[in-house]
C-alpha positions as MATLAB code, in Angstrom:
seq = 'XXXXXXXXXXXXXXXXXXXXXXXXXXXXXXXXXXXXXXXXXXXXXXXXXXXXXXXXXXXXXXXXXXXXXXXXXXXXXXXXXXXXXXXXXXXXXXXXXXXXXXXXXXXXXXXXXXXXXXXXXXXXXXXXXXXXXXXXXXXXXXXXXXXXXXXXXXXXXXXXXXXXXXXXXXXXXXXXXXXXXXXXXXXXX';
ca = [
     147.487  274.274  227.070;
     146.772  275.673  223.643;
     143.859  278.435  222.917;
     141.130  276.942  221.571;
     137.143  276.388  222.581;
     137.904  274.974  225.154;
     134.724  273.289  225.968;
     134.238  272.036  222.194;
     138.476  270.679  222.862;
     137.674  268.520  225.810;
     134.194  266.895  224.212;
     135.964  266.342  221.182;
     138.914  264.308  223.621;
     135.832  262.918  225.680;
     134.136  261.372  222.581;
     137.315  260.260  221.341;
     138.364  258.445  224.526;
     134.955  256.835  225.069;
     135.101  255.811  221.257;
     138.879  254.101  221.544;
     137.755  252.470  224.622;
     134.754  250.964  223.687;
     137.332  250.041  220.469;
     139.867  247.415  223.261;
     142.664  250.869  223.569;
     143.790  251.614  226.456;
     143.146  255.563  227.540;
     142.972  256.882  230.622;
     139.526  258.548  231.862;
     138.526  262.062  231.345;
     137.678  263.707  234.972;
     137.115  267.174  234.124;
     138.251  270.393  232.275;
     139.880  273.692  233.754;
     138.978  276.285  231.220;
     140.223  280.243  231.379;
     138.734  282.659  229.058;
     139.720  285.835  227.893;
     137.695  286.651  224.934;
     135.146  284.756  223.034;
     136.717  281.788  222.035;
     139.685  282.516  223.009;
     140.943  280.763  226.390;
     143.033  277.437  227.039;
     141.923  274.113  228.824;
     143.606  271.833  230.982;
     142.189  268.097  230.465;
     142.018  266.191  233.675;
     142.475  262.808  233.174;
     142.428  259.764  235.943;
     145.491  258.467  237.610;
     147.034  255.549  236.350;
     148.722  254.001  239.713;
     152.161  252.650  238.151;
     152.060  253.580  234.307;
     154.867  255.749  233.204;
     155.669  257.341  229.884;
     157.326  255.131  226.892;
     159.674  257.580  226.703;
     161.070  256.824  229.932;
     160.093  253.281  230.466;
     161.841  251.887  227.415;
     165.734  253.197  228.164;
     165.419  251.370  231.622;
     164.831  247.926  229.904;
     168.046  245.375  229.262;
     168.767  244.627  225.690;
     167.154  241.222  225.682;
     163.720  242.494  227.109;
     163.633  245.112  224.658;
     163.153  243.257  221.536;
     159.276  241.430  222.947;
     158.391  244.835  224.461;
     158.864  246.091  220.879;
     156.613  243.353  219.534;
     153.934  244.372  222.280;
     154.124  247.480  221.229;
     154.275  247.164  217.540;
     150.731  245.096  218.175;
     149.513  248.018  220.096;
     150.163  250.410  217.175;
     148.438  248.097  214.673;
     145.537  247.879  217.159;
     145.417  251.528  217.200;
     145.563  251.997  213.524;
     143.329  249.089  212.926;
     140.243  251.365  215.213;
     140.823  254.071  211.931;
     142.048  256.806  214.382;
     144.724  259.048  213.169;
     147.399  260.098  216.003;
     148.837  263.726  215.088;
     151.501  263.072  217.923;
     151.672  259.241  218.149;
     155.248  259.986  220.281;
     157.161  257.708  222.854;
     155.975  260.453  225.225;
     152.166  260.235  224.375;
     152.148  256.418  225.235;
     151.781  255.661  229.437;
     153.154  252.158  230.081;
     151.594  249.619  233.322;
     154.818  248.475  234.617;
     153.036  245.497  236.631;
     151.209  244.454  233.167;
     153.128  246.128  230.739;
     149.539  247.482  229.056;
     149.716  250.976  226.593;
     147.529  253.376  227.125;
     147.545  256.362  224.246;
     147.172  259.619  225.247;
     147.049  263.339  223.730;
     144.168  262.611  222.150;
     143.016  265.946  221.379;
     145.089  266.648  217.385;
     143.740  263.368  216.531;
     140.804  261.760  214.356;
     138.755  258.989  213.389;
     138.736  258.332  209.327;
     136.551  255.954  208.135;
     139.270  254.672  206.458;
     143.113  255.006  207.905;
     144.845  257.442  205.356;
     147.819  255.204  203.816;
     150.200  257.995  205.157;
     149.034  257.896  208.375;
     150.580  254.786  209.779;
     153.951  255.236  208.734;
     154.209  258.635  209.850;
     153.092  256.648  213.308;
     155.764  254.421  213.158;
     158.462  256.893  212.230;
     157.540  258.746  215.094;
     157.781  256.073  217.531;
     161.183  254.861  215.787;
     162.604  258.454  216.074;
     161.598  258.770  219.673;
     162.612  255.746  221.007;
     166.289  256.089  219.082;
     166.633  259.266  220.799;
     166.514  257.808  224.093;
     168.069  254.623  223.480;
     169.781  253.542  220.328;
     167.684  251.500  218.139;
     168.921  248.439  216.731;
     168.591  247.775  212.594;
     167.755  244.137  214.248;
     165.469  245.835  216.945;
     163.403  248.003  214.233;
     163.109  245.100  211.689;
     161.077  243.289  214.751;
     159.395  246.139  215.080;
     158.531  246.695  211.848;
     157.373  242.424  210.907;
     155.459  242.754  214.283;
     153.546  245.762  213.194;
     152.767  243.441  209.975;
     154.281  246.158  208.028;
     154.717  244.876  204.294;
     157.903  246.074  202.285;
     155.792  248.667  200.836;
     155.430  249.668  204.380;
     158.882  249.590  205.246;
     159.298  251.626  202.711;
     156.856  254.679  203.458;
     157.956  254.520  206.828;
     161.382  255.040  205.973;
     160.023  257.849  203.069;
     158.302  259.248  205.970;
     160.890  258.846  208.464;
     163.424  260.775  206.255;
     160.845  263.772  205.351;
     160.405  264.517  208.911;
     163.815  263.784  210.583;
     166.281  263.392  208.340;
     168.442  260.133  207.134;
     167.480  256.632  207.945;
     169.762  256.006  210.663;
     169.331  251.991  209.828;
     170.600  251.761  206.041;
     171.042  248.471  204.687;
     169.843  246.867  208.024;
     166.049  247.068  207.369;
     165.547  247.727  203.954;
     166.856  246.377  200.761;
     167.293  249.532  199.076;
     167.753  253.452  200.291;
     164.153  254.720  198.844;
     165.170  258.533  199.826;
];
């Protein structure tokens, strides 16, 4: 929970749920907010979102799987990212954590909502700050492949030029691109 106004915070996630679901993306439903004030203005919220009977986080989910399902879950999920992006909504925090996984349909569902934004256009930055987030967290809990993120990556539809901000991106943010020479022609850093 973050201070904020509280009640204009959870309308803001409410629209933006209702809005991504009417767009085909998964979220889970908005229930209610827990709100405590202590001055005008000033309080934090706690969103209260529906159960989602056998969906665990990304973060968690993905580690568990053997190499040889991992490379069309990353496909699935590349999609899923593209789907997102292709909706115009900017993710602040589009994390391994932030992403619930069905395990008896394998559908995403986004969540953290709440730092996010529809553009009427995507910002060209925006997506491959996405990706390198997603490629950071999921190497931190399981040792991406230079094979594995190249599927990721053509899945996504990402063009060279995309390759190539991600990996700009991926370098401002977390440091050297842990893949050189497997994914990319050149080192743009």
């Amino acid at each position: 929970s973050t201070p904020s106004n509280s009640s204009a915070a959870s309308d803001v996630y409410k629209r933006q749920a209702l809005k991504l679901f009417s767009l085909g993306i998964p979220v889970p439903q908005p229930f209610a907010v827990l709100e405590r004030r202590w001055f005008p203005g000033m309080g934090e919220s706690i969103l209260v979102l529906g159960y989602l009977e056998g969906c665990e986080r990304l973060s968690k989910v993905f580690p568990s799987l053997g190499r040889d399902e991992r490379g069309p879950f990353l496909e699935r999920l590349a999609r899923f990212a593209k789907r997102l992006h292709s909706t115009c909504f900017c993710h602040s925090d589009l994390w391994a954590k932030n992403i619930l996984v069905e395990a008896n349909k394998g559908t995403f569902f986004v969540v953290d909502l709440d730092g996010g934004f529809f553009s009427c256009m995507l910002p060209p930055f925006r997506a491959p700050v996405n990706l390198a987030q997603l490629l950071f967290s999921l190497n931190g809990s399981s040792s991406l492949t230079g094979k594995e993120v190249k599927l990721f990556l053509r899945a996504y539809g990402a063009s060279t030029r995309m390759e190539v901000r991600t990996i700009r991106a991926y370098h401002r943010k977390f440091g050297p691109w842990p893949w050189k020479g497997e994914v990319c022609w050149q080192d743009p850093c």
